[in-house]
C-alpha positions in Angstrom: 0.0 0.0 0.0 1.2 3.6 -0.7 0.9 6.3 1.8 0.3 10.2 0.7 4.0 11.2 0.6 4.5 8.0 -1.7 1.7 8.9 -4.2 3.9 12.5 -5.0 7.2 10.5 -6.3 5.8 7.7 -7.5 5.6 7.3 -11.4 3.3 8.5 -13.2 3.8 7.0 -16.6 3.7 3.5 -14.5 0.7 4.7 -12.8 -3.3 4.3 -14.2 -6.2 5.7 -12.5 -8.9 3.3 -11.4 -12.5 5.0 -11.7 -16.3 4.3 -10.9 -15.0 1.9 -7.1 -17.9 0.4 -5.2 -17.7 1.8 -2.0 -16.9 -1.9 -1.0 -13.6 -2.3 -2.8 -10.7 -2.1 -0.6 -6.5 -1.3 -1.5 -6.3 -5.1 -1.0 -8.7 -6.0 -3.3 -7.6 -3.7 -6.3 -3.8 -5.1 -5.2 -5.4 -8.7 -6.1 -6.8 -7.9 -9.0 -4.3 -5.7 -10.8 -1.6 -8.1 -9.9 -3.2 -10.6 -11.9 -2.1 -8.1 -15.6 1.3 -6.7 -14.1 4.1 -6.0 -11.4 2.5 -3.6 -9.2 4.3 -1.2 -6.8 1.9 0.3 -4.9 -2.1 1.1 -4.2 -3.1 4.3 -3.2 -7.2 5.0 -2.5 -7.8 8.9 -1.3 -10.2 8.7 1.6 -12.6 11.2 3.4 -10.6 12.2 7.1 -13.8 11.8 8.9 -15.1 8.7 7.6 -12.1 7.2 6.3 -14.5 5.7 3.1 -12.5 5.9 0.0 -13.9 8.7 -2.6 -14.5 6.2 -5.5 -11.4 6.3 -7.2 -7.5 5.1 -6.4 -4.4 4.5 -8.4 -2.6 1.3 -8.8 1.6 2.3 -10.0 3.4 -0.4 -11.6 6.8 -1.5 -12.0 6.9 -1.5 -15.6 5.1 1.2 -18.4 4.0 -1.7 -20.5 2.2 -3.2 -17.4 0.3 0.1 -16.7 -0.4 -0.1 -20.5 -1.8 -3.7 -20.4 -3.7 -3.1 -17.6 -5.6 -0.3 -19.3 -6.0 -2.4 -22.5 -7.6 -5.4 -20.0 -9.1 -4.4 -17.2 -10.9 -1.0 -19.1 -14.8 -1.7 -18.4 -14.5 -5.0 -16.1 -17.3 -4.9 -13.9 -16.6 -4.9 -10.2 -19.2 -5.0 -8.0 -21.4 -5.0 -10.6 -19.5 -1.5 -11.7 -17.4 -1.0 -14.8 -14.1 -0.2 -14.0 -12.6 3.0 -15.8 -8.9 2.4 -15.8 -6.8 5.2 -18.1 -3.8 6.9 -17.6 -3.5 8.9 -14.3 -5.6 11.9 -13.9 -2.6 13.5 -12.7 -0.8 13.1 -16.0 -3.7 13.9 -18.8 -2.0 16.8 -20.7 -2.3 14.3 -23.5 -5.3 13.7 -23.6 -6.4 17.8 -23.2 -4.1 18.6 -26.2 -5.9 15.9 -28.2 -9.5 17.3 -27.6 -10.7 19.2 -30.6 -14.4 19.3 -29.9 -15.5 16.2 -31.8 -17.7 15.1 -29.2 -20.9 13.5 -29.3 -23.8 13.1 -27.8 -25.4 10.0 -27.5 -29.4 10.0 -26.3 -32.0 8.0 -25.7 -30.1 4.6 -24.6 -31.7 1.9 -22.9 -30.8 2.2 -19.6 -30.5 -1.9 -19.0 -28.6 -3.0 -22.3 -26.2 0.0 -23.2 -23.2 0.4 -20.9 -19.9 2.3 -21.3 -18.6 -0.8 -23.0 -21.3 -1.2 -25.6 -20.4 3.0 -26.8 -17.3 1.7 -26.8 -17.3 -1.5 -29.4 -19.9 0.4 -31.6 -18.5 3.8 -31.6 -14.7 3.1 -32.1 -15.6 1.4 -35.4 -15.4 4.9 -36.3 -12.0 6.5 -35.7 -10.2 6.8 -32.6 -11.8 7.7 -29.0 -9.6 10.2 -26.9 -11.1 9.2 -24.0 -13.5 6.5 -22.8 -17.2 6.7 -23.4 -19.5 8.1 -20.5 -22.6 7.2 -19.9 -24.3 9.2 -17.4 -25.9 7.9 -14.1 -27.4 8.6 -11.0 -25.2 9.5 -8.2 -27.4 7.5 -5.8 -28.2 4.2 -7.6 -25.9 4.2 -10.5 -28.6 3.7 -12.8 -27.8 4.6 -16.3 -29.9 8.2 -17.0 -30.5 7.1 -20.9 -27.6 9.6 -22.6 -23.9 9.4 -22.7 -20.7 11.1 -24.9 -18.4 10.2 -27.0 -15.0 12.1 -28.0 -13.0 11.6 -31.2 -9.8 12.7 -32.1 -10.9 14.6 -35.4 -14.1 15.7 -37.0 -14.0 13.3 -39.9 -14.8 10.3 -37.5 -17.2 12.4 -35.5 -19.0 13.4 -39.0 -18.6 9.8 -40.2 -20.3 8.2 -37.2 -23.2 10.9 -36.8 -24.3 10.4 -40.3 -24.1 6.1 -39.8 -25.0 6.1 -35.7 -27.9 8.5 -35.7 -31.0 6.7 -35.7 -30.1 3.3 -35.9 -31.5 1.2 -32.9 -28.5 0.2 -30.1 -30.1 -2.4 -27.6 -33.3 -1.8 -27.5 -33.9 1.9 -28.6 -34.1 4.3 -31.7 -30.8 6.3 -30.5 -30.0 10.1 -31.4 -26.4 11.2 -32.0 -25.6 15.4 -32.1 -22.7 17.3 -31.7 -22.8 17.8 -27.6 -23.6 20.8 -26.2 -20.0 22.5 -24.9 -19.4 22.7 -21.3 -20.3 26.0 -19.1 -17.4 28.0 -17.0 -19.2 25.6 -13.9 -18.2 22.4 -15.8 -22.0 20.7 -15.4 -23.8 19.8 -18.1 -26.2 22.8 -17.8 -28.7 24.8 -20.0 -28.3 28.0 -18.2 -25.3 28.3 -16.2 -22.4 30.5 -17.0 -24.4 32.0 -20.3 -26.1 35.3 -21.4 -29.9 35.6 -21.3 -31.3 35.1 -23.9 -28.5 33.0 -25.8 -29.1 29.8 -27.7 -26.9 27.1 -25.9 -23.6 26.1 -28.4 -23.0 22.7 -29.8 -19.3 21.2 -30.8 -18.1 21.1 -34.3 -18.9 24.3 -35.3 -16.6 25.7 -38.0 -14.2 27.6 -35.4 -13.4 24.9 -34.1 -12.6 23.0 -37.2 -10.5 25.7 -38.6 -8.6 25.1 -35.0 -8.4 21.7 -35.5 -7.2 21.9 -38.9 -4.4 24.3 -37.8 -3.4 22.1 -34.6 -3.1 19.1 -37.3 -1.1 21.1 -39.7 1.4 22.4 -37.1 1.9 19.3 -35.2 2.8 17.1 -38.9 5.4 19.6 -38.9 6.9 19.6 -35.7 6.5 15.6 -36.2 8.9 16.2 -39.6 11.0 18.5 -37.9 12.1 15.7 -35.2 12.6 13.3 -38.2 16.2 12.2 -37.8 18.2 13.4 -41.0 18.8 10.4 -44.3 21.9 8.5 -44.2 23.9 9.6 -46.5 21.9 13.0 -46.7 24.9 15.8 -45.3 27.7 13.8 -46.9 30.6 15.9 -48.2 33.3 13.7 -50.1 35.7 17.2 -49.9 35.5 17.0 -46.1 38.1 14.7 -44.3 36.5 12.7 -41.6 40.0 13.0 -39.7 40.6 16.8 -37.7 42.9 18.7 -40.2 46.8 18.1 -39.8 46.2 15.1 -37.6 46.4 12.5 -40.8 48.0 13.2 -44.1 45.8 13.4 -46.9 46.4 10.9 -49.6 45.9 12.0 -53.1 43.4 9.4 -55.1 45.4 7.5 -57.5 45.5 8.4 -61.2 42.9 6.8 -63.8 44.2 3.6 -65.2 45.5 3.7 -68.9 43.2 2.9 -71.1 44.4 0.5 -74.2 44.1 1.5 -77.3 41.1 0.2 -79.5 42.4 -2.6 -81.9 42.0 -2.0 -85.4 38.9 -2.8 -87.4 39.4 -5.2 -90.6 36.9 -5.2 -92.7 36.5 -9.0 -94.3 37.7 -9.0 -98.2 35.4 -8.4 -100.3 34.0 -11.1 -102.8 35.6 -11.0 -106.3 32.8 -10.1 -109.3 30.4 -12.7 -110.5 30.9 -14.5 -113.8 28.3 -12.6 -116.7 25.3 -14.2 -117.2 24.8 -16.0 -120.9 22.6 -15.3 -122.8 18.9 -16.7 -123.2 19.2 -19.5 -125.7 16.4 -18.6 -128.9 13.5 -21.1 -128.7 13.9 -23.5 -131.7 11.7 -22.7 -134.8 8.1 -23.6 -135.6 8.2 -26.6 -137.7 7.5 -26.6 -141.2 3.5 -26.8 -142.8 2.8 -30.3 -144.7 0.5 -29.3 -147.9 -2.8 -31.9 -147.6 -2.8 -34.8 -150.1 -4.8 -34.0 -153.7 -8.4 -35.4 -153.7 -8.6 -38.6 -155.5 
């Protein structure tokens, strides 16, 4: 187990978050059943001073990055307690995931509230493009009973676009579903229709064309830093006039002369054939032969 003064040097690309804890679960429990993916280091659960009950949530830091990795790949969405577990990279360490958001995110309504789970948004909606985040499907604080409406977040518009036009009305469980571009967050950070607006204004949905513009440019700028940190081609800043050796420490050979070329032998032409004998002449057909008179009547 990991005490509070452990939790600040511990590592946080080693370390995932584990979301969405029964208030059951214990440090020994999530030690049992993280050890079963990875190495793990240390537990730590935040509790309430008063009532010492955990607040819900805990990190689990590993020995290894790869084993924080795996454990996120297997563990994402397994139900404990009857929960689904939301295991990601620690909330501590999720500039990554800010400087991904672009504003392709969804809303997904009218989900049945008994067949559709976090998981489900998942398999159907990453079909699409790639999820910066996992799905969320909103529920009640009290009985964790799905409200009927989650969101989804893509890394670009194109798979936002792509999976509005295919998603929206098609039936998921049991239910027509509705996809739109979500309504953007107020200054409280709650999912509000009034709060932290003017009067009178019509509340503002993602994907508008601002924010693809700044989505575009945020693309565009990070394919060239990604060239920029390219290493340079072999070969690509040679110099053959540059000695490899500091100057005056070796002597610099001169290249040895071309090889002489032989000379090309002479070209005999074969002799040419001597002249052909004349051709006789035609020999004259022989003559016609000569007319016998007919004999005199009798």
């Amino acid at each position: 187990m990991a005490s509070l003064a452990q939790v600040e040097h511990r590592n946080q690309d080693a370390t995932v978050y584990v979301g969405n804890l029964e208030t059951a679960c214990t440090e020994k429990l999530l030690l049992e059943l993280f050890v079963q993916v990875g190495r793990v280091k240390s537990v730590y659960m935040p509790k309430d001073k008063v009532t010492q009950a955990h607040n819900g949530y805990g990190f689990v830091e590993f020995l290894d990055v790869l084993d924080a990795d795996y454990a996120i790949t297997i563990l994402n969405m397994v139900k404990l307690f009857g929960r689904p577990l939301k295991v990601s990279k620690s909330s501590l360490n999720n500039k990554a995931e800010l400087s991904r958001d672009v504003g392709a995110n969804l809303f997904v309504g009218n989900l049945d509230p008994n067949d559709v789970d976090e998981n489900l948004l998942y398999d159907t909606f990453s079909a699409f493009g790639t999820l910066i985040r996992q799905p969320k499907v909103m529920r009640d604080e009290e009985t964790n009973e799905s409200k009927g409406f989650g969101f989804v977040s893509f890394d670009c518009f194109e798979s936002s676009d792509n999976a509005l036009e295919c998603m929206n009305g098609q039936f998921l469980g049991n239910r027509q579903i509705v996809v739109q571009y979500a309504l953007k967050r107020d200054t409280a950070g709650e999912f509000s229709e009034t709060v932290g607006r003017p009067v009178g204004s019509a509340p503002e949905r993602h994907g508008s064309r601002a924010e693809r513009m700044l989505a575009a440019q945020r693309r565009s700028q990070q394919q060239k830093q990604n060239l920029s940190q390219l290493p340079p081609l072999p070969g690509a800043n040679f110099n053959p006039s540059r000695s490899f050796a500091p100057s005056g420490q070796y002597p610099v050979i001169p290249p040895p002369p071309p090889a002489a070329i032989p000379p090309a032998p002479p070209v005999t032409m074969p002799p040419v054939p001597p002249s052909l004998p004349p051709v006789p002449p035609p020999v004259p057909p022989p003559p016609p032969p000569a007319s016998v008179p007919p004999p005199p009547p009798p």
